[in-house]
Steps between C-alpha positions, in 0.01 A plus 500: 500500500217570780252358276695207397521476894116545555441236233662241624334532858169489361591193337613352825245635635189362267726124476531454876119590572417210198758270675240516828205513248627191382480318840127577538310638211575398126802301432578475185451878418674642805751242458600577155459906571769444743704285237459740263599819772829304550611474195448837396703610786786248382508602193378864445554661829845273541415401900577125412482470862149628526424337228571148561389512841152600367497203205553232812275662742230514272576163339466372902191683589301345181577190601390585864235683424372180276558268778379694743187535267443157441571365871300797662245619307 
C-alpha cells in the first residue's frame, strides 16, 4: 500500500510540473504528459478526482501556453 501511495504522488507530482511546462515551454508534449498523468490516476490509481482535475488543467494550459506563444513570442 505505501508504494501504491508513493506512486501516485509522483504522478501528481511529474503531471502538475508538465501542467506549468505547458504554459511556457513545449505545449503539445507537456500538455499531453499531463493528459496522459490524469488519466492514469483515474483509472489505475482510482483518484478520479486527481485525475480529472489534471485532464482539464492540462487541456487549459495547452491552450494557454499556445496563445500565449503565439501573442508573445
Amino acid at each position: 500500500m505505501v508504494h501504491e501511495s508513493n506512486s501516485k504522488r509522483l504522478l501528481l507530482i511529474i503531471g502538475w510540473v508538465n501542467v506549468i511546462a505547458a504554459l511556457l515551454l513545449f505545449q503539445a508534449f507537456c500538455g499531453l504528459m499531463a493528459i496522459c498523468m490524469g488519466f492514469v490516476l483515474k483509472k489505475d490509481y482510482q483518484a478520479p478526482t486527481h485525475g480529472l482535475v489534471l485532464i482539464v488543467v492540462g487541456i487549459f494550459s495547452t491552450v494557454i501556453g499556445w496563445l500565449l506563444n503565439h501573442f508573445y513570442m
